[in-house]
N, CA, C and O of each residue as an XYZ file, in Angstrom:
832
protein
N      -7.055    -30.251      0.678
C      -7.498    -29.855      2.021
C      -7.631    -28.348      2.074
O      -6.640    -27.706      1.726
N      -8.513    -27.813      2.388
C      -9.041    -26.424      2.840
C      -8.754    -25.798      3.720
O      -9.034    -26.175      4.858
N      -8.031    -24.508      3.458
C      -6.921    -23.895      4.712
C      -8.030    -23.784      6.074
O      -9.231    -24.038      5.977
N      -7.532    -23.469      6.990
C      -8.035    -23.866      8.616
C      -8.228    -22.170      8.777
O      -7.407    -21.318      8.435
N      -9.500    -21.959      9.374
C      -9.760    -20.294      9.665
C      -8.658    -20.424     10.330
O      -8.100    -21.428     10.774
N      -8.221    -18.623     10.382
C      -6.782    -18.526     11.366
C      -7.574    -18.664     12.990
O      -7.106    -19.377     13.878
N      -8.913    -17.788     13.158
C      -9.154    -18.243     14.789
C      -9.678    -19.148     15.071
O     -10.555    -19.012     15.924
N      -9.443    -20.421     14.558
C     -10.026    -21.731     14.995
C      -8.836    -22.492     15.180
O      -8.888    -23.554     15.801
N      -7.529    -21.963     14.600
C      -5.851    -22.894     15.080
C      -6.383    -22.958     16.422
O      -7.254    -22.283     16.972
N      -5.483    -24.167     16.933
C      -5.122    -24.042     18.509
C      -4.583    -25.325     18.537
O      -5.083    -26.287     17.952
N      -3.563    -25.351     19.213
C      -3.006    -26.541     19.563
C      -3.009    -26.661     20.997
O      -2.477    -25.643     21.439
N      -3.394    -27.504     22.023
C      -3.742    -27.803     23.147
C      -3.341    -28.893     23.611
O      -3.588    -29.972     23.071
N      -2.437    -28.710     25.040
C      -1.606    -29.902     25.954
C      -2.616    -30.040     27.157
O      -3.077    -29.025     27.680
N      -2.897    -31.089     27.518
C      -4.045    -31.309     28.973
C      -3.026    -32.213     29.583
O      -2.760    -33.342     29.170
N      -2.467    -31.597     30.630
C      -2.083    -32.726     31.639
C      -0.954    -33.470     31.269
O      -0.867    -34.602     31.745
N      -0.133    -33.098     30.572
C       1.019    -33.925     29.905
C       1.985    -34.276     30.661
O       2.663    -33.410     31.216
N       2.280    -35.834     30.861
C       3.629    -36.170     31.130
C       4.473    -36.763     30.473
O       4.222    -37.475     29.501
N       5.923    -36.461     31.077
C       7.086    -37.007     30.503
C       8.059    -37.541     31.316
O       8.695    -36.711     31.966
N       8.444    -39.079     31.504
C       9.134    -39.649     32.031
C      10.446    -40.412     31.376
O      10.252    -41.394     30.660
N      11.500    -40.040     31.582
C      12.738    -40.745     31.284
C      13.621    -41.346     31.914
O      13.863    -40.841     33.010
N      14.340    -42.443     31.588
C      15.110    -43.396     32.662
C      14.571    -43.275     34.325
O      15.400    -43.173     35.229
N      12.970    -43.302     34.615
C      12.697    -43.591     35.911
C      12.385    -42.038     36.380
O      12.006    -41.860     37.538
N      12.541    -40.920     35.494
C      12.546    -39.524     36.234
C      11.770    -38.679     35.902
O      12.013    -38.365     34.737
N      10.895    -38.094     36.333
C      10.223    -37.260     35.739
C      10.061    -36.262     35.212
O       9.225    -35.575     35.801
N      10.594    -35.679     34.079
C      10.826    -34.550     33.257
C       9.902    -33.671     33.427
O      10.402    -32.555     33.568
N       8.213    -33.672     33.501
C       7.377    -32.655     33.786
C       6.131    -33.398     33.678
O       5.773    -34.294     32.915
N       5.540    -32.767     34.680
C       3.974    -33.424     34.634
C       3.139    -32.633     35.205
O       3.316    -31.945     36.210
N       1.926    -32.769     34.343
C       0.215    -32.245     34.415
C       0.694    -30.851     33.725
O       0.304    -29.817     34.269
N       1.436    -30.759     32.672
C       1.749    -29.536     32.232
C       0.140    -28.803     31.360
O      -0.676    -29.623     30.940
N      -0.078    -27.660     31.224
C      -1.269    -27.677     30.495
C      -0.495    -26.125     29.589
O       0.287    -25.303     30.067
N      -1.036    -26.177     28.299
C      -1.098    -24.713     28.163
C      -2.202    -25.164     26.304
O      -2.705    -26.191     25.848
N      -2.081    -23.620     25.795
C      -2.685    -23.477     24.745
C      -1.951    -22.355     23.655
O      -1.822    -21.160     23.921
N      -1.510    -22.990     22.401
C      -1.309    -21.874     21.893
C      -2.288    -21.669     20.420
O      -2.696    -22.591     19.715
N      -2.506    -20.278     20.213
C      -3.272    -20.044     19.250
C      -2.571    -19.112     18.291
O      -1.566    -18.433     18.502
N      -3.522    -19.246     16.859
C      -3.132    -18.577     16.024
C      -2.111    -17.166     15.828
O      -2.361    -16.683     16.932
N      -1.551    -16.592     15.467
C      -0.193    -14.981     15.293
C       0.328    -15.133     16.755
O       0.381    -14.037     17.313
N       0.863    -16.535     17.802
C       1.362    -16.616     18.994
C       2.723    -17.197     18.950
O       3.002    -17.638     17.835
N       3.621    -17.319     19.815
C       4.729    -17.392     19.977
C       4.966    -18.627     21.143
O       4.669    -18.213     22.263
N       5.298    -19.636     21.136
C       5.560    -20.128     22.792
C       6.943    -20.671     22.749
O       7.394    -21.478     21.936
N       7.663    -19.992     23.946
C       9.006    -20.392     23.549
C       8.955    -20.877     25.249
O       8.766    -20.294     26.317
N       9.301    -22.589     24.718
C       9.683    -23.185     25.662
C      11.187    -22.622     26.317
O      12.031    -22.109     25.582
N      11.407    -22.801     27.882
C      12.903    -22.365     28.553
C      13.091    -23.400     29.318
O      12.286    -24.328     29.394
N      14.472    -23.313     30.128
C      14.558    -24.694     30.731
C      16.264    -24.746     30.584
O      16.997    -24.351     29.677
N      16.598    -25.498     32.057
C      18.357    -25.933     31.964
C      18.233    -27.370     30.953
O      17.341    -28.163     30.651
N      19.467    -27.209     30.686
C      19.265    -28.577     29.697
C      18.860    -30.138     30.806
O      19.206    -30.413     31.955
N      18.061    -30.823     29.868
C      17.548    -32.160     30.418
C      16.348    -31.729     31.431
O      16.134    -32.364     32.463
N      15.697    -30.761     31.100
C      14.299    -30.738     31.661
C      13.424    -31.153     30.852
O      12.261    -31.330     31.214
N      13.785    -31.347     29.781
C      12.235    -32.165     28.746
C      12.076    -31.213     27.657
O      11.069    -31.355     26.963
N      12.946    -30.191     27.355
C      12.023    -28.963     26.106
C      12.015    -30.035     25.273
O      10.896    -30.478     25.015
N      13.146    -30.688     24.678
C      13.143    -31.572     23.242
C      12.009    -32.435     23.199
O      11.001    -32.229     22.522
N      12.299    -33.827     24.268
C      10.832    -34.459     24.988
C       9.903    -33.919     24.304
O       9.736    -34.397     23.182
N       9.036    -32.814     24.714
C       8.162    -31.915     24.927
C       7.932    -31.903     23.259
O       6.886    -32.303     22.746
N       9.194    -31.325     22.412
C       8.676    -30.959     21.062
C       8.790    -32.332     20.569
O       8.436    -32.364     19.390
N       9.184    -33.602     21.059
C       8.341    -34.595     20.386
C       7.881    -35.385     20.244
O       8.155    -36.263     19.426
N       6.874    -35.342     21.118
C       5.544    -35.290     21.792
C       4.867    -34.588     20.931
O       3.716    -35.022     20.896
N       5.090    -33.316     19.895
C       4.214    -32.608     20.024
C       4.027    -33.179     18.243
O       3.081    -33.163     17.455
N       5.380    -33.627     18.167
C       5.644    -33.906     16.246
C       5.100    -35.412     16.514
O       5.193    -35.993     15.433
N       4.622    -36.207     17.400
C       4.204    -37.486     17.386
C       5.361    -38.413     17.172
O       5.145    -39.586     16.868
N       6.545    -37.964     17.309
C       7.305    -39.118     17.778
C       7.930    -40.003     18.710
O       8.795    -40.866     18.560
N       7.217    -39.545     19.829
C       6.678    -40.318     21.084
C       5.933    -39.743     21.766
O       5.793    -38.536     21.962
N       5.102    -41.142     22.400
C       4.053    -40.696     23.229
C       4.310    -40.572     24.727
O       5.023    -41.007     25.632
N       3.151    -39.586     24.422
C       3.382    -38.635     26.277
C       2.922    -40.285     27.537
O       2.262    -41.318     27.421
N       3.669    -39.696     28.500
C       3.095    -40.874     29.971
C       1.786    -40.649     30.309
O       1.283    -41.407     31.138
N       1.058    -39.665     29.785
C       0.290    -39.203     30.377
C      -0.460    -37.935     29.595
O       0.083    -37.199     28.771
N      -1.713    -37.867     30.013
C      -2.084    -36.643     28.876
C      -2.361    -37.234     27.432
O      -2.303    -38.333     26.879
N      -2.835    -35.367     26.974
C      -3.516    -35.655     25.888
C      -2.746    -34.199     25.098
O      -2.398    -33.204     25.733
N      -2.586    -34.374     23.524
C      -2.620    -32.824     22.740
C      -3.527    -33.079     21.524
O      -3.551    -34.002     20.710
N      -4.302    -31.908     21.673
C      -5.377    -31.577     20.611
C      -4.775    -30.653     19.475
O      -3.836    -29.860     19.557
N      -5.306    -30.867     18.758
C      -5.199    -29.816     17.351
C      -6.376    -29.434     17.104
O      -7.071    -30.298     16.570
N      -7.077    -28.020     17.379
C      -8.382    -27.542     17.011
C      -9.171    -28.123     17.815
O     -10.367    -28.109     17.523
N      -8.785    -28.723     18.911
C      -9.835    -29.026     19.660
C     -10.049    -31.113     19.371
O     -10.529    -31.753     20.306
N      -9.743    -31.674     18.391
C      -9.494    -32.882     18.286
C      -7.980    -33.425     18.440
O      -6.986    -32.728     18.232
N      -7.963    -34.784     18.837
C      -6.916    -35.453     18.795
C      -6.417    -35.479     17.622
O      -7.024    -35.532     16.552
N      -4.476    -35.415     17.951
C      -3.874    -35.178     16.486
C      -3.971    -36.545     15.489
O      -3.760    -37.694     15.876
N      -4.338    -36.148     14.127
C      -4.213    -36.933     13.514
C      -4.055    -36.407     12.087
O      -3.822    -35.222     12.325
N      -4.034    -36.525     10.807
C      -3.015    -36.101      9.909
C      -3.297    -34.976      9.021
O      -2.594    -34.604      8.082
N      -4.598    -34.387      9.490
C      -4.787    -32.986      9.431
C      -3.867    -32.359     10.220
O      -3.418    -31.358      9.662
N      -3.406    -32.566     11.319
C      -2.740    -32.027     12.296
C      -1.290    -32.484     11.428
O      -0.584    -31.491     11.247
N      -0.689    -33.774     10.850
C       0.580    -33.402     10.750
C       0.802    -32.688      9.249
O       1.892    -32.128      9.137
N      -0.073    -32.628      8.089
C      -0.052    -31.901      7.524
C       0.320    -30.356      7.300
O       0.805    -29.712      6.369
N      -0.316    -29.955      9.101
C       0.123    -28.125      9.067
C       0.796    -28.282     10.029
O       0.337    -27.682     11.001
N       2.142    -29.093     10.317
C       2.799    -29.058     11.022
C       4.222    -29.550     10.327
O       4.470    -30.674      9.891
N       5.403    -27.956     10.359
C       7.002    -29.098     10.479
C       7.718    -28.472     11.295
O       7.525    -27.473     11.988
N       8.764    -29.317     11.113
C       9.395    -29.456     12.735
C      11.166    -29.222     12.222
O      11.599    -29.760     11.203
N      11.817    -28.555     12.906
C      12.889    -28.281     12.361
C      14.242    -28.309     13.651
O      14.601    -27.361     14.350
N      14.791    -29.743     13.642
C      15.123    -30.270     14.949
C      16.444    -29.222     15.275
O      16.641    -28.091     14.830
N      17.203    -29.972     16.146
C      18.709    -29.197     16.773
C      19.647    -29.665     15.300
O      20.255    -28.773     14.708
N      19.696    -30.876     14.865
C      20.527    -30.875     13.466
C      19.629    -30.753     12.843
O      18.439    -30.723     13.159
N      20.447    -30.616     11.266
C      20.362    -29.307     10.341
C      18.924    -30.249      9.488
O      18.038    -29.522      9.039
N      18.771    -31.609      9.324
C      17.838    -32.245      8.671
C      17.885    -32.518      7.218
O      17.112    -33.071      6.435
N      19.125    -31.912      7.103
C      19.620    -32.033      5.150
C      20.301    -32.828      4.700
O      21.120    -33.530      5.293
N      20.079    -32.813      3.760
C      21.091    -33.901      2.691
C      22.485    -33.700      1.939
O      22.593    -33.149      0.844
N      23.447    -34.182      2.626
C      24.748    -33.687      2.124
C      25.373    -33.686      0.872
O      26.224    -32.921      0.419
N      24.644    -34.968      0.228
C      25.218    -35.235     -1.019
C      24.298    -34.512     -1.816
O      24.468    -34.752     -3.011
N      23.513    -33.823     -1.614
C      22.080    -33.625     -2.599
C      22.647    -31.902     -2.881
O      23.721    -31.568     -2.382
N      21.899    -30.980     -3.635
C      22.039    -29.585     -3.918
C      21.228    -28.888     -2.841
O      20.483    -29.456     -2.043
N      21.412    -27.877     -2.901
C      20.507    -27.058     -2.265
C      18.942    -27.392     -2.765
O      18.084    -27.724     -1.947
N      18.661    -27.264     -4.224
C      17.622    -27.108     -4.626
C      17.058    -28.943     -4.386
O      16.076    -29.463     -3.856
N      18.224    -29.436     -5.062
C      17.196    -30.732     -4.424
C      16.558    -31.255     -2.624
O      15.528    -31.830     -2.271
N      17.457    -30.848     -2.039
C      16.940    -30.745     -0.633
C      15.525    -29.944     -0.698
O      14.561    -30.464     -0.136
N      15.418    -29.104     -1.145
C      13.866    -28.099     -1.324
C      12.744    -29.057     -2.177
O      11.579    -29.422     -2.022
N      13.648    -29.203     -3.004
C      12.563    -30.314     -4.000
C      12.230    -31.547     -3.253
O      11.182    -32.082     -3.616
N      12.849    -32.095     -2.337
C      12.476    -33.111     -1.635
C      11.558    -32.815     -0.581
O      10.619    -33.496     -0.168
N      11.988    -31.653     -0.195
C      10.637    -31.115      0.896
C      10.038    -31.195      0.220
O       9.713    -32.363      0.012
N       9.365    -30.124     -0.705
C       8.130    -30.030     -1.621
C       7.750    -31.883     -2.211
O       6.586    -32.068     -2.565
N       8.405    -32.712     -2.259
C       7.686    -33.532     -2.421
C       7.192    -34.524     -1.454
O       6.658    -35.590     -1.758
N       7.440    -34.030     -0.108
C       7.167    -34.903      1.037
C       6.054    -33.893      2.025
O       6.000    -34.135      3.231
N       5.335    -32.958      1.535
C       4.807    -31.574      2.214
C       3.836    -31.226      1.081
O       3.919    -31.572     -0.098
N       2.998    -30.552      1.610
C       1.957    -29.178      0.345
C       2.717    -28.115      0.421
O       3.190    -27.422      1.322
N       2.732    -28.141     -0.876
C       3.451    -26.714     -1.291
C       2.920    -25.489     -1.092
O       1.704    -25.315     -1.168
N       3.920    -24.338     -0.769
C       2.994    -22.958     -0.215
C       3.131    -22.390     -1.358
O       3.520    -22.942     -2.387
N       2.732    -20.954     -1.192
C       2.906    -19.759     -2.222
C       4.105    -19.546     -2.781
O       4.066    -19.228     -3.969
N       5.525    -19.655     -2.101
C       6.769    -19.301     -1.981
C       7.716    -20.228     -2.643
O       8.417    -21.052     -2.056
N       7.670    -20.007     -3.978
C       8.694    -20.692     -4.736
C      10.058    -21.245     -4.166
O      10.539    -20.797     -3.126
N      10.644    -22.230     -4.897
C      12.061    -22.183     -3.941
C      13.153    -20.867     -4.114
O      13.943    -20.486     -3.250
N      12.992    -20.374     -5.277
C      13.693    -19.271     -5.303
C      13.666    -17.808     -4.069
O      14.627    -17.183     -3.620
N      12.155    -17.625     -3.792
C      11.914    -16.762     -3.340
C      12.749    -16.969     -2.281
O      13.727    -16.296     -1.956
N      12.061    -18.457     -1.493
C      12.865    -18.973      0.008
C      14.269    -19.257     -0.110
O      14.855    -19.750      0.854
N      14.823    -19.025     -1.090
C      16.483    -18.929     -0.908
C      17.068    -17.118     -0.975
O      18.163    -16.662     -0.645
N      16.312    -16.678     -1.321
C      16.426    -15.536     -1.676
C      16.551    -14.845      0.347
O      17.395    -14.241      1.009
N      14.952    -15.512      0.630
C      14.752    -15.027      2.246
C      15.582    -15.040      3.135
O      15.862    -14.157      3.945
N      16.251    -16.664      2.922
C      16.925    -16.809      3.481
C      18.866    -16.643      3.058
O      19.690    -17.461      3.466
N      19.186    -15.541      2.278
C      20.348    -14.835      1.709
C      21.096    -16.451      1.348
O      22.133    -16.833      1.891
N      20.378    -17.186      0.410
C      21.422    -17.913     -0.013
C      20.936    -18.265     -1.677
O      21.081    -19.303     -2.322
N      20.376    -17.090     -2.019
C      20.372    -16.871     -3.842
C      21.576    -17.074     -4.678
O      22.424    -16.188     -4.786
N      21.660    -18.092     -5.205
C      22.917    -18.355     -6.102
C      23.247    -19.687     -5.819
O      23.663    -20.303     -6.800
N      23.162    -20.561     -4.355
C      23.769    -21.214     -4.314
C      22.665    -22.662     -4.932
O      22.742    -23.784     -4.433
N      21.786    -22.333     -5.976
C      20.964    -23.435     -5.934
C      21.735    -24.954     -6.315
O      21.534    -26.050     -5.792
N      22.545    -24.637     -7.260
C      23.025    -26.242     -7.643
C      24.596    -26.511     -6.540
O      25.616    -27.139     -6.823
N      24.225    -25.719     -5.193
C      26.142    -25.947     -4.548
C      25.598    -27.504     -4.303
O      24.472    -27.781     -4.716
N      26.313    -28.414     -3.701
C      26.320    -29.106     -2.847
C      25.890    -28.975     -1.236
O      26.579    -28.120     -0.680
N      25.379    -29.311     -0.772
C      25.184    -28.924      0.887
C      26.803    -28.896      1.190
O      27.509    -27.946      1.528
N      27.178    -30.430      0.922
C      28.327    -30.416      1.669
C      29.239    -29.754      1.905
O      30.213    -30.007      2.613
N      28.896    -28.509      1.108
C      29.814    -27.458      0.644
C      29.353    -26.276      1.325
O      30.246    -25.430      1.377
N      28.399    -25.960      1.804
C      28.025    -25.035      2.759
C      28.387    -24.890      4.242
O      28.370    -26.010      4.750
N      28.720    -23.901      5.165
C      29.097    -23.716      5.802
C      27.770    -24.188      6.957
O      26.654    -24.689      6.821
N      28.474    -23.787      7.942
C      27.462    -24.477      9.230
C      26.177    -23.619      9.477
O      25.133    -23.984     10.016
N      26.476    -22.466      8.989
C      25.414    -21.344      9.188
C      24.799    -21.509      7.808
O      23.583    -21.323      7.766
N      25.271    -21.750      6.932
C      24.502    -22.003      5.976
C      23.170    -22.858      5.448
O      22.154    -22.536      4.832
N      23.655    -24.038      5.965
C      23.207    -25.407      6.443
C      22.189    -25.021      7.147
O      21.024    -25.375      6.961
N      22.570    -24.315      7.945
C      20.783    -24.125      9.275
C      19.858    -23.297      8.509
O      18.629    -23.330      8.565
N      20.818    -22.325      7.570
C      19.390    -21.501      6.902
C      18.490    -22.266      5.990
O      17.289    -22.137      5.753
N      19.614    -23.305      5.429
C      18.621    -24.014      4.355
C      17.530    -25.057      4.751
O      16.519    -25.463      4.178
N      18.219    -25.385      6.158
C      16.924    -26.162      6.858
C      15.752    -25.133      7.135
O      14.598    -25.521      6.949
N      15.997    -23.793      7.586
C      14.875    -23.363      7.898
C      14.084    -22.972      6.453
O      12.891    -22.676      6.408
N      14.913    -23.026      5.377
C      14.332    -22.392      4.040
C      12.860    -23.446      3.487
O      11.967    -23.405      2.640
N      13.347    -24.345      4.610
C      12.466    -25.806      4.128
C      10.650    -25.232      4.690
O       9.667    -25.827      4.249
N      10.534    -24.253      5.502
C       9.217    -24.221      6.394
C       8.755    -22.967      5.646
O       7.769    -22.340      6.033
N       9.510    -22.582      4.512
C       8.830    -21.613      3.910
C       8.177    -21.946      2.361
O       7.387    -21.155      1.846
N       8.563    -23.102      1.740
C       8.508    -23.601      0.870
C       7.083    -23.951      0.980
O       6.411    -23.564      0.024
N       6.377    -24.663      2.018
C       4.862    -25.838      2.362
C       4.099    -24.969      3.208
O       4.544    -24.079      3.932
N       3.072    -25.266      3.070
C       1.952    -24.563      3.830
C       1.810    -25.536      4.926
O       1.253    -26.632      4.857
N       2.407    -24.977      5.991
C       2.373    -25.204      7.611
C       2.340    -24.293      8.421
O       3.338    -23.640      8.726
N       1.017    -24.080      8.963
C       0.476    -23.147     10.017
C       1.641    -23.420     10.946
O       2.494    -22.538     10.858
N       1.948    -24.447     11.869
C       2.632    -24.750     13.093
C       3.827    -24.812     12.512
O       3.983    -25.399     11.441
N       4.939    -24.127     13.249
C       6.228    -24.928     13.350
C       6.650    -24.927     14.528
O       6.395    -24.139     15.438
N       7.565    -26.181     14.505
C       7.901    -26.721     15.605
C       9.468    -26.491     15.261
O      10.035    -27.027     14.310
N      10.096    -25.580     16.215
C      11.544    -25.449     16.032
C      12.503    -25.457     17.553
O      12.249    -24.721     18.507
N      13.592    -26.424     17.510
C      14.167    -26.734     18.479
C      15.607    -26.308     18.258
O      16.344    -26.876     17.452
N      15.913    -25.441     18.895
C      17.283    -23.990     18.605
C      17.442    -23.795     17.430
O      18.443    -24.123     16.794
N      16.047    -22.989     16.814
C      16.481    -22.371     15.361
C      17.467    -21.660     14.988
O      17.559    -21.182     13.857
N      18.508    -21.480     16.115
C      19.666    -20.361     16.008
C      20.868    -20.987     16.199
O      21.826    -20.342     16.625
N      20.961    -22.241     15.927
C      22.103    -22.562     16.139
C      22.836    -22.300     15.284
O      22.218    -22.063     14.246
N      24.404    -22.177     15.139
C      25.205    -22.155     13.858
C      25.298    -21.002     13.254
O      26.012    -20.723     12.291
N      24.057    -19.862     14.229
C      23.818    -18.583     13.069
C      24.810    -17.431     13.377
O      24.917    -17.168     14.574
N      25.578    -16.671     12.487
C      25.951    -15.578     13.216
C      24.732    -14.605     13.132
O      23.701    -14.873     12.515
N      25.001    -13.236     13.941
C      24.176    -12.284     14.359
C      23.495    -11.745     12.901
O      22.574    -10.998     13.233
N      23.536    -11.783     12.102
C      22.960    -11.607     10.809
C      22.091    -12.583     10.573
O      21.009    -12.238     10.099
N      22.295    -13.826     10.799
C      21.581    -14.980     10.512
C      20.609    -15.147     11.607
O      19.563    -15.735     11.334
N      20.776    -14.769     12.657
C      19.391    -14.553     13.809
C      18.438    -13.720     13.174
O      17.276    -14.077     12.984
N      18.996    -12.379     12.766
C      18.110    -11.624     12.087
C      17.235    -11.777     11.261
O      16.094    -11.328     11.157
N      18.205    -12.851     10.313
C      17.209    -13.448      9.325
C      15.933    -14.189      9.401
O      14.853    -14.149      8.813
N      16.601    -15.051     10.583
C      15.165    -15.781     10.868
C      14.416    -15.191     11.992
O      13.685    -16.002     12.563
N      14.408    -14.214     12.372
C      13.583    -13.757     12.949
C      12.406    -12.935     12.622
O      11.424    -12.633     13.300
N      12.898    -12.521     10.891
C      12.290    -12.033     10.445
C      11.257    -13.080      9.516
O      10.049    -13.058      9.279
N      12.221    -13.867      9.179
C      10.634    -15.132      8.901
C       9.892    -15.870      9.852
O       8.911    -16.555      9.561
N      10.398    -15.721     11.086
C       9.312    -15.993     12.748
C       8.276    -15.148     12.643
O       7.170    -15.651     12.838
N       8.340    -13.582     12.297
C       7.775    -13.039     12.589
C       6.889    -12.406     11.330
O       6.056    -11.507     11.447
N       7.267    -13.090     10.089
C       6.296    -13.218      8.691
C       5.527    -14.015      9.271
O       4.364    -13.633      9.399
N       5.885    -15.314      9.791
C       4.482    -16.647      9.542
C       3.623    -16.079     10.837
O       2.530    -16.586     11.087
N       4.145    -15.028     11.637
C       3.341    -15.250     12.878
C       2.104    -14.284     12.478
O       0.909    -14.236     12.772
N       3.057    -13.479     11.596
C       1.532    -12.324     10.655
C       0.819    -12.764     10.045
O      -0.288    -12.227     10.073
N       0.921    -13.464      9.522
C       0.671    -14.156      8.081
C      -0.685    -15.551      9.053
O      -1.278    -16.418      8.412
N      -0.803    -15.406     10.240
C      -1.709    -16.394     10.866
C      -1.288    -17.354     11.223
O      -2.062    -18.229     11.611
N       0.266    -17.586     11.229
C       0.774    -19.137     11.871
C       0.884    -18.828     13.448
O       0.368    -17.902     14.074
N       1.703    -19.870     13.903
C       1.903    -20.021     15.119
C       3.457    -20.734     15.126
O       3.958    -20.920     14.018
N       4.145    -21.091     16.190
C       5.418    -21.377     16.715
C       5.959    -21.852     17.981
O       6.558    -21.003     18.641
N       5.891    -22.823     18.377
C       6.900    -23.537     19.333
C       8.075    -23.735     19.183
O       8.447    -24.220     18.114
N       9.120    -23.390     20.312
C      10.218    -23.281     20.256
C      10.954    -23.122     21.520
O      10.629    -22.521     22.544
N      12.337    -23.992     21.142
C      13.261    -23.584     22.274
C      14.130    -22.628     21.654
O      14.181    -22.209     20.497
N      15.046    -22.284     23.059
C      16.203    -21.010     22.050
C      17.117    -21.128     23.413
O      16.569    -21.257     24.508
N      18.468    -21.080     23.280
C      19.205    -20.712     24.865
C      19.438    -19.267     24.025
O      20.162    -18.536     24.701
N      19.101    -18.737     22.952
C      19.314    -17.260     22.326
C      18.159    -16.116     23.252
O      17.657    -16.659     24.236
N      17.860    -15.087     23.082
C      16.996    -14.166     23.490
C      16.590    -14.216     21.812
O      17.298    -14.433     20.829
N      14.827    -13.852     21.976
C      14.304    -14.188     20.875
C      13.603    -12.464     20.888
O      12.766    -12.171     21.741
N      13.998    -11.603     20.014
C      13.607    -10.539     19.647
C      12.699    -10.336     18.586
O      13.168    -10.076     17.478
N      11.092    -10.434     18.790
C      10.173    -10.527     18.205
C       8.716     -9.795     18.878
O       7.660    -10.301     19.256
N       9.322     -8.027     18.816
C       8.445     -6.894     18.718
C       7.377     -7.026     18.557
O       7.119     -7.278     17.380
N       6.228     -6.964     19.441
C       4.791     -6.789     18.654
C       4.475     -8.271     18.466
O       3.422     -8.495     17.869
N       4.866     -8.847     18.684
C       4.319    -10.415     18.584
C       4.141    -11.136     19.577
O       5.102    -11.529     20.239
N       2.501    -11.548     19.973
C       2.240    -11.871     21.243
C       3.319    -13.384     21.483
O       3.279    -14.400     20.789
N       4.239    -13.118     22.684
C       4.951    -14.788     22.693
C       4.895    -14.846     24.080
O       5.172    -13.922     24.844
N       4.374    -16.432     24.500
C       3.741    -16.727     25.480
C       5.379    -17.751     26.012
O       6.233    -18.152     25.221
N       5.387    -17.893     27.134
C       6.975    -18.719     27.711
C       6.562    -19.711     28.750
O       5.672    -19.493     29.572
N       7.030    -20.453     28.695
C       6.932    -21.809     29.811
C       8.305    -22.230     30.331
O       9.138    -22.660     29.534
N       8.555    -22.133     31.530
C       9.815    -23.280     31.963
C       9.395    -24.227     32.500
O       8.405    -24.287     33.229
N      10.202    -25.174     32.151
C      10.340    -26.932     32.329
C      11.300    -26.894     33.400
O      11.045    -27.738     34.259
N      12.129    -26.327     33.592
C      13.059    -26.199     35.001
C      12.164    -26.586     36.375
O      12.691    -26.543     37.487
């Protein structure tokens, strides 16, 4: 598959609803995000951000509404340049570091970024053959995020990329938020963190 011009991304919500146990989480929502953009969903908890992101990963469908990718309905061009990196960590406990990476790479297209490099990014060089289970909680979240640097995915979809992190480890990934957002990607996201990302157009919605 043939990379996507960067100004032709766009991912697009028309009218979206979301209903749970009888209530309505949000409706006729509309927005658009495009290519080097930021959208960081806000919201008290149980207004729909999660809902919302998945909806957006296709693992359930909206009440209502439609989301486009480039202007068409999603379909597997769309989940191809798309991963999603939930509130848990998404890893494998019994597996290594490196095999968790190797399993991405074999469930994803591989990017430019060796696994070395992306352990390196994410300050956990050395630990390729630990065990997960053996990593700490902050650790664990970096190696999930180490997973979106490995595959060529324009979109990510991240739901509290900061959990677990200490203040070093925000840093870290903020600084690979703000590689892919140069680099022509894009980003959805919740955070109850403040998201410090200079110079990078980021667009905000509350669900509240």
């Amino acid at each position: 598959m043939g990379h996507l011009e960067t100004e032709k991304i766009s991912l697009t919500v028309k009218a979206l609803c979301c209903i749970r146990d009888d209530r309505i989480l949000f409706e006729d929502l509309n927005f658009e995000v495009g290519a080097e953009q930021v959208l960081l969903l806000e919201g008290k908890n149980g207004s729909g951000k999660t809902s919302l992101l998945r909806i957006l990963c296709g693992f359930r469908e909206p009440d209502a509404g439609e989301v486009f990718w480039c202007g068409q309905t999603l379909n597997n061009q769309y989940y191809a340049q798309m991963m999603y990196v939930g509130h848990q960590d998404g890893v494998k406990h019994e597996l290594t570091v490196r095999e968790n990476l190797l399993m991405t790479l074999a469930l994803g297209i591989p990017g430019s970024c060796l696994i070395e490099q992306a352990l390196e990014k994410v300050h956990l060089q050395g630990y390729d053959e630990v065990l997960v289970q053996s990593l700490s909680a902050g650790q664990k979240r970096r190696l999930s995020l180490a997973r979106l640097l490995i595959t060529n995915n324009k979109l990510w979809i991240l739901d509290e990329p900061f959990t677990s992190l200490d203040k070093n480890g925000i840093t870290i990934v903020e600084t690979l938020m703000a590689d892919h957002i140069q680099q022509g990607g894009m980003i959805v996201m919740t955070s109850h963190h403040d998201v410090r990302l200079p110079g990078i157009n980021t667009l905000q919605i509350n669900l509240s």
